[in-house]
N, C-alpha and C positions, 0 to 999 in steps of 0.2 A: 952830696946828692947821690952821687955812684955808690956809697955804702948803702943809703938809702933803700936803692934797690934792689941790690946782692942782699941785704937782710930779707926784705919782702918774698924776693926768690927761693931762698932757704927754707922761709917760712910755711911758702906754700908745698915745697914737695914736701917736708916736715909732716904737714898736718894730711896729705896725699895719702904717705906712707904710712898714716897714721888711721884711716878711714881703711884703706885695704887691708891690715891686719884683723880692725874689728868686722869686716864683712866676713873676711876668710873663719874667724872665729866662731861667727854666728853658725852659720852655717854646718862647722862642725860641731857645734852643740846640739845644732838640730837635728842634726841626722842621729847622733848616741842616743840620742832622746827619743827617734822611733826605734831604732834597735834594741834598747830598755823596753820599749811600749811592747814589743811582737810579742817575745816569751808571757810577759802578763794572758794578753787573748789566749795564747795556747792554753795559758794554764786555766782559766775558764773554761775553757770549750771542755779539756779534759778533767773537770771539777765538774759538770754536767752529764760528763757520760758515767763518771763513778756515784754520780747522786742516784742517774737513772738503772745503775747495775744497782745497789742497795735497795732500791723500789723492788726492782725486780726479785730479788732473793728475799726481800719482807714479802712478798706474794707466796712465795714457793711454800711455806709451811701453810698459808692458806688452803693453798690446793690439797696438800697431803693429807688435813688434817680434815676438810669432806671427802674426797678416798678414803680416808682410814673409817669415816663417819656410813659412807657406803658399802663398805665391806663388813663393819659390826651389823650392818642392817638384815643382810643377807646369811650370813652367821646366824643371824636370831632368827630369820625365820628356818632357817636348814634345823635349828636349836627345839623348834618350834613341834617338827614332825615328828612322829614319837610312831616307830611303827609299830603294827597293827592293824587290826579289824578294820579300826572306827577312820584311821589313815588311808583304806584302799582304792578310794577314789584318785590317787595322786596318780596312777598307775592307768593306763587306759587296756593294756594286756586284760585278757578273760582267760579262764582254764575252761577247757572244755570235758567235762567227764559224762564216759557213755556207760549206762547201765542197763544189760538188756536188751532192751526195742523202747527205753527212755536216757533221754539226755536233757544235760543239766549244764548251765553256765555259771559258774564263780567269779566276784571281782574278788584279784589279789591282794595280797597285804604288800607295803612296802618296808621290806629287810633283806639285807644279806642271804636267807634262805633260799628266798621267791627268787632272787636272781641267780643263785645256783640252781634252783628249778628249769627255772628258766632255759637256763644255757643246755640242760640236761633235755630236757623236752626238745630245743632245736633240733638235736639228731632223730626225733617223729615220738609218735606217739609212745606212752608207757603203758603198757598193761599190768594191772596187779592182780595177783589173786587174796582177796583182804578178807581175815577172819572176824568173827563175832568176837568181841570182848565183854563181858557184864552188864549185859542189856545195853550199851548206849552208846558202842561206836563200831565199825568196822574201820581193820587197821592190816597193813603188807607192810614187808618190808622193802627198801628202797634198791638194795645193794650197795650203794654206798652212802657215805656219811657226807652230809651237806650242813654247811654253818648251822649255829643254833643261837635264835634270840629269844630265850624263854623270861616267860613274865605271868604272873600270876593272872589267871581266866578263869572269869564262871563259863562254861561254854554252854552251846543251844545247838537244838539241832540246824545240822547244816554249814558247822562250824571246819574246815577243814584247820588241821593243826600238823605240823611236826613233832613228835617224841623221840626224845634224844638224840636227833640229828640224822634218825636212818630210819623213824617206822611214819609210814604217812598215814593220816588217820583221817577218816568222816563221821563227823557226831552225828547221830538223829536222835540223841537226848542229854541229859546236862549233865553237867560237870563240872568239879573245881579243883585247878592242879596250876602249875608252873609250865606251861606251853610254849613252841613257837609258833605263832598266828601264819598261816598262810592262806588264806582264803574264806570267803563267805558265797552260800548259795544264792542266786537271786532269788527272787521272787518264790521264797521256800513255798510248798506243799508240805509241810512235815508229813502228815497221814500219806503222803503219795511217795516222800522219799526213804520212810521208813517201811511202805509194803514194797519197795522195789529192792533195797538191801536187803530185807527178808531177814531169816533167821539162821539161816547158815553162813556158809562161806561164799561170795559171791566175786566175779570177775569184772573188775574195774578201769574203760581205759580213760589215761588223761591228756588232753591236748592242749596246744595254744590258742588260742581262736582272738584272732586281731579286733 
């Protein structure tokens, strides 16, 4: 009977010692088992922020590629203006030339020339004293030489032109040569602007007039 019992006894811290071992196990399984689980999340989170940096740099040649689409744009029309006469509107400057006890407004051409003019008239007015050339233009010299965008012109009267980069000239009749365009008369009088240059040598001043 007393064996009886001493077995019973054994039996139970036995199976005791046997339950706390698989609790204490459990346990540490579970825990390895969130410490395995963390790194996975991070690696998501930072699998999400490289997805959304790839979005972002698939964008960026997006963008370059209408900047690049807006700068050809403006290129073509800059491509577009072709100076010249028939261009002088782009320009809201006027030249102002007095002849006599008559004066006269020009719109300018837009080139390299007109804005060496330009700069040259800043320091006031120019006076020239311009000869007769072959019935059809009076022309001075400049003193110096100022860019030259010559280009093939019928000209009219009223036409102001640069030759060769140093003589400035006013047509009050036609012509056909390789020119730089620098200006047109408004609202020509021909009969009025060729009795005011007259026939001789005549004294010419030219200004800015805004």
């Amino acid at each position: 009977m007393r064996n009886s019992w001493a077995l019973m006894l054994i039996t139970c811290v036995v199976c005791c010692i046997f339950l706390t071992a698989c609790e204490t196990q459990s346990t540490t399984d579970s825990q390895q088992m969130e410490t395995e689980s963390a790194p996975q999340s991070e690696s998501s989170e930072i699998s999400e922020e490289d997805e959304q940096q790839i979005q972002n740099e698939a964008e960026l040649p997006k963008k370059d590629e209408q900047e690049s689409e807006t700068e050809e744009a403006l290129l073509s029309e800059k491509e577009e203006t072709v100076p010249g006469i028939s261009q002088s509107s782009q320009t809201s400057d006027m030249l102002k030339i007095e002849i006599g006890q008559e004066n006269f407004t020009a719109t300018l051409a837009n080139n390299s020339s007109v804005d060496a003019l330009k700069e040259l008239l800043k320091d006031g007015p120019l006076t020239l004293k311009m000869s007769d050339y072959a019935g059809m233009e009076k022309g001075a010299d400049l003193g110096v030489t100022l860019p030259q965008n010559n280009q093939q012109m019928n000209t009219t009267a009223g036409d102001i032109i640069l030759y060769q980069g140093r003589t400035l000239v006013i047509y009050y009749d036609t012509n056909s040569w390789s020119l730089t365009p620098i200006g047109k008369i408004n609202d020509l009088d021909e009969a009025l602007l060729k009795e005011t240059l007259g026939s001789g040598d005549v004294t010419v001043t030219f200004s800015l007039q805004s």
